[in-house]
C-alpha distance (Angstrom), angle and dihedral (degrees) to the residues before:
residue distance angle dihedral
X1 . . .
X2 3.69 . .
X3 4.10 110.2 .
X4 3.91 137.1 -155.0
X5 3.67 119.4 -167.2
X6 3.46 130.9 -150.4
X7 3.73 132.2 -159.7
X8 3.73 118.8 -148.4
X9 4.30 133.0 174.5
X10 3.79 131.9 -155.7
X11 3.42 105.7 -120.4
X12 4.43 144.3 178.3
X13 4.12 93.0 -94.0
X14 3.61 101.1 -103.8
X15 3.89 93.7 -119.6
X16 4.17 91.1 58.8
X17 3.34 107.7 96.1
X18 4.27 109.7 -122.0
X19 3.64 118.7 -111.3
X20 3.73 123.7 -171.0
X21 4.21 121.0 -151.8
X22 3.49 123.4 -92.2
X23 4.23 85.3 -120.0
X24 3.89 91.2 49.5
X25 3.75 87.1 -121.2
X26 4.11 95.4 127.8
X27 3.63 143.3 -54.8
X28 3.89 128.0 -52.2
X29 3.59 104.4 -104.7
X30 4.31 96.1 155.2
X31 3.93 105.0 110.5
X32 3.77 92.3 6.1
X33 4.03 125.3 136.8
X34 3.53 105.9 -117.9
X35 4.06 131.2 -163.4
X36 3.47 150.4 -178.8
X37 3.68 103.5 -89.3
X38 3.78 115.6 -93.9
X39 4.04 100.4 -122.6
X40 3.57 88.5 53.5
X41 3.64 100.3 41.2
X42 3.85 80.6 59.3
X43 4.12 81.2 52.5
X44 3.59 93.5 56.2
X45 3.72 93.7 47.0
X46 3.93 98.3 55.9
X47 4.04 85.7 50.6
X48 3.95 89.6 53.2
X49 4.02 88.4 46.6
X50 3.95 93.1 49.1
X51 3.44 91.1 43.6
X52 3.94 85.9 56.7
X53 3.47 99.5 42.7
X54 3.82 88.7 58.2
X55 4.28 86.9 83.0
X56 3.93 99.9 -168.5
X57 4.13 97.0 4.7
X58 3.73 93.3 60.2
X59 3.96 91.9 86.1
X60 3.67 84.9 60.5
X61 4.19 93.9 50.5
X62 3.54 115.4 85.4
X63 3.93 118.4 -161.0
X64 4.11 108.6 -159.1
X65 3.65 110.1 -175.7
X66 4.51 114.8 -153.7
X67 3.90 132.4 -166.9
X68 3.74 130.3 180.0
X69 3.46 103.0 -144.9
X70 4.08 155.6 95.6
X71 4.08 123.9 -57.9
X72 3.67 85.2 -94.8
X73 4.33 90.7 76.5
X74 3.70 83.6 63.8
X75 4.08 73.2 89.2
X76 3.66 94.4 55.3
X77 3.87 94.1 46.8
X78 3.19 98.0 59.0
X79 3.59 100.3 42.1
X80 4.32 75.0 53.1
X81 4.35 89.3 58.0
X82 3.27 86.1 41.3
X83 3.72 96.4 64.3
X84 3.40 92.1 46.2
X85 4.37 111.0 -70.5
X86 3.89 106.8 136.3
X87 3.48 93.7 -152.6
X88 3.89 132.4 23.4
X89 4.36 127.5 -163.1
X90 3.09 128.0 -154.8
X91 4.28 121.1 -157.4
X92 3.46 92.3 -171.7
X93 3.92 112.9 -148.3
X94 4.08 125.5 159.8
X95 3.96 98.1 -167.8
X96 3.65 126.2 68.4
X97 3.78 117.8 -80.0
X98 3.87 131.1 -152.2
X99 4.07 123.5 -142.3
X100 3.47 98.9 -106.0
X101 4.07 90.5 60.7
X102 3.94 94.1 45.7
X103 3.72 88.3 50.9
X104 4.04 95.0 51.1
X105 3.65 82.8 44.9
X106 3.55 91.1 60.4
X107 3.44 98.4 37.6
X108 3.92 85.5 70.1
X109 3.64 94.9 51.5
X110 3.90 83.3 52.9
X111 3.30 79.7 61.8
X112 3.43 107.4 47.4
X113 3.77 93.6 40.9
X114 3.60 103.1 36.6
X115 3.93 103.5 -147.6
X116 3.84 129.6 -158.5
X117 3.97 86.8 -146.0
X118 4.19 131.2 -0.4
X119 3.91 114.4 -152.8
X120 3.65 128.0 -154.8
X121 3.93 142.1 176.2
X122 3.49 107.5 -103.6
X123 4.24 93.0 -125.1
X124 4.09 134.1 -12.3
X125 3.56 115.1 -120.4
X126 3.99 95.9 -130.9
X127 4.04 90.6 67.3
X128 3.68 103.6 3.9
X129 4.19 89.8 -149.2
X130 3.82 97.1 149.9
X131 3.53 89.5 -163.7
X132 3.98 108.4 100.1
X133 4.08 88.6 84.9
X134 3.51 98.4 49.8
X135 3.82 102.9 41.1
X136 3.92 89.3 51.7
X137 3.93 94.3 50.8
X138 4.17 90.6 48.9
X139 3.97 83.2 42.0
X140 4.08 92.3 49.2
X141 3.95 87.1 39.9
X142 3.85 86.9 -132.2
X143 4.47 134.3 125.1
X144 3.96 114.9 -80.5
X145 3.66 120.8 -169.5
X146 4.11 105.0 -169.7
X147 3.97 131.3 -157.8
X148 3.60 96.3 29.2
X149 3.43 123.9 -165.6
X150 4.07 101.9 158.7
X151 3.65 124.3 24.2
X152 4.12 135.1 177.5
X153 3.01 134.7 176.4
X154 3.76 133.1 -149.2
X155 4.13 137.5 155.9
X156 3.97 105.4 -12.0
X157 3.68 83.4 -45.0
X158 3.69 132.5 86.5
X159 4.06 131.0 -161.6
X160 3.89 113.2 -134.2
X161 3.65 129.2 -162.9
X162 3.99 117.7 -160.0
X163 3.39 133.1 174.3
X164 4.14 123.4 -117.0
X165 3.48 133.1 173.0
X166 3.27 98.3 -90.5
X167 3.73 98.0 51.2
X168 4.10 127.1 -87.8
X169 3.88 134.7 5.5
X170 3.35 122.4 -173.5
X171 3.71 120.5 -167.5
X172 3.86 136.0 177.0
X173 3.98 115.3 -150.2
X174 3.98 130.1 177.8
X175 3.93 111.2 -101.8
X176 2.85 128.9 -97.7
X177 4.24 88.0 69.9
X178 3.63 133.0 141.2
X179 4.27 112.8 -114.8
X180 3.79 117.4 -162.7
X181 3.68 113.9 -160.9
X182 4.22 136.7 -123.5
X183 3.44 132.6 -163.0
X184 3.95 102.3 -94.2
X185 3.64 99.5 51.0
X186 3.60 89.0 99.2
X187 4.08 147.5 -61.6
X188 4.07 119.0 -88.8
X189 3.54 118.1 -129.5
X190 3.31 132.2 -106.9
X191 4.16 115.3 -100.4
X192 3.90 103.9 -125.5
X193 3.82 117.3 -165.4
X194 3.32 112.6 -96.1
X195 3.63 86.8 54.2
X196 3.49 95.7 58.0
X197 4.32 91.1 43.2
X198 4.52 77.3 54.6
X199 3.81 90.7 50.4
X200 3.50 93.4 59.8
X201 3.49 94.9 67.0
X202 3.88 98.8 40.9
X203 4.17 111.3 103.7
X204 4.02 119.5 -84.6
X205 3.60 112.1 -167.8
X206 3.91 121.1 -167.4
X207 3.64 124.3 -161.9
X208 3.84 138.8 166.8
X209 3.88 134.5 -110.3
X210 4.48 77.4 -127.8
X211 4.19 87.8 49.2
X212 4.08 83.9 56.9
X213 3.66 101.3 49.2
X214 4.64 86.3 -116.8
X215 3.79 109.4 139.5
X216 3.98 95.8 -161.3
X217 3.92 110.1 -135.9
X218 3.90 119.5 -162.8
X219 4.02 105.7 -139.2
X220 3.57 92.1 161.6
X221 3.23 132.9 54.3
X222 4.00 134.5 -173.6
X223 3.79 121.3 -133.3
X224 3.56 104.9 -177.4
X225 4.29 144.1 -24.6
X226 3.27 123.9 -121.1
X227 3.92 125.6 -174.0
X228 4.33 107.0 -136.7
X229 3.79 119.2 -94.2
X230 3.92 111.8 -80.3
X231 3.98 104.0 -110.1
X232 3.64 117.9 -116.9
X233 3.94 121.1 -115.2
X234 3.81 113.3 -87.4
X235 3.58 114.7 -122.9
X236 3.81 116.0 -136.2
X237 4.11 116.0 -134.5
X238 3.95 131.3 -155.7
X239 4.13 90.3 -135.3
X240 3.54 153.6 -35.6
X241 3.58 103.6 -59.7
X242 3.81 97.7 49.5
X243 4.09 82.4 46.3
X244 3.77 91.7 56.9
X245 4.14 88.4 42.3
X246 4.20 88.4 50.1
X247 4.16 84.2 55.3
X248 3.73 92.4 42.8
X249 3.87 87.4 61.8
X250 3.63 92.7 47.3
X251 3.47 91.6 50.5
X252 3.67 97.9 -126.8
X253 4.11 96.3 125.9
């Protein structure tokens, strides 16, 4: 059966507003809405759609959806098989875990599973590393095409538009490849009920970092967190020359 996997992250919703602890030691997370991060939600949701573009050969295309993560991504899982993953794992993992281990942890599900393509957001929003998709493809030796926002897929090969700087890139890289997704590569559907009464029936496997062989090693660690600076007021001027008096005074010209 061929296989795509699909990388997700529990994650602060992105509409809660981020609160750090009065000790600086983290971010309040007790009685906060949680999600599956955004960029790979967006993963998940191109896997569903090539899975139903494949008419007949769908039955034969298995979607199994992974975390790294606590108990508490059981959540996120489901909401994952609810959208339309056949098959969800769970690396289960209570203390904080770098890129680098996530992506050898990965690498032996690749194994395992053997997929024809594994999908990714392109960053989560709580660290913004963007570096989970690109150390597992130079880890798996294979192509990886990052910041999606189009993707095809023909013969063993598959055609990847990304967005750069200067505009788009379009790139065409032998399967089996890593994709990292952006933004505009489409909008994930909403779960509806019924789906999420199916989902709870769908298999959830949980495994160890010790059940696949990864010895996590801390490289980084964090000190302290800070919320930013609270922005002063703007001040409003009549014109340009009381505009270029306001920034004399603050010594910026």
């Amino acid at each position: 059966m061929k296989r795509i996997l699909v990388g997700i992250k529990r994650v602060v919703d992105y509409d809660v507003r981020i609160r750090v602890k009065p000790d600086g030691s983290g971010v309040v997370t007790d009685g906060v809405k949680m999600s599956i991060n955004p960029f790979d939600e967006i993963a998940l949701e191109e896997a569903i759609r090539i899975k139903e573009r494949g008419g007949a050969e769908a039955k034969e295309l298995e979607i199994v959806v992974a975390t790294v993560g606590t108990q508490d991504a059981q959540q996120q899982l489901r909401t994952a098989l609810a959208m339309g993953a056949d098959r969800a794992v769970l690396v289960e993992n209570a203390a904080p875990v770098e890129a680098l281990d996530v992506a050898k942890a990965f690498l032996k599900l690749i194994e395992k599973e053997q997929p024809f393509l594994v999908i990714l957001g392109k960053q989560a929003i709580d660290d913004d590393n963007n570096q989970t998709g690109q150390m597992l493809a130079a880890l798996w030796n294979r192509p990886q095409a990052t910041f999606a926002s189009r993707v095809e897929l023909g013969d063993g090969k598959a055609s990847v538009t990304r967005e750069v700087d200067a505009g788009l890139e379009t790139l065409e890289i032998d399967l089996p490849a890593v994709v990292t997704t952006d933004l505009r590569l489409n909008e994930p559907r909403y779960v509806k009920l019924p789906d999420i009464m199916k989902a709870k029936k769908k298999p959830l496997d949980t495994l160890t970092f010790a059940a696949l062989a990864v010895e996590p090693r801390q490289q980084l660690k964090l000190v302290r967190f800070e919320p930013p600076p609270q922005r002063q007021k703007g001040v409003r001027v009549k014109d340009a020359a009381e505009l270029v008096e306001a920034l004399r005074k603050k010594g910026l010209l």
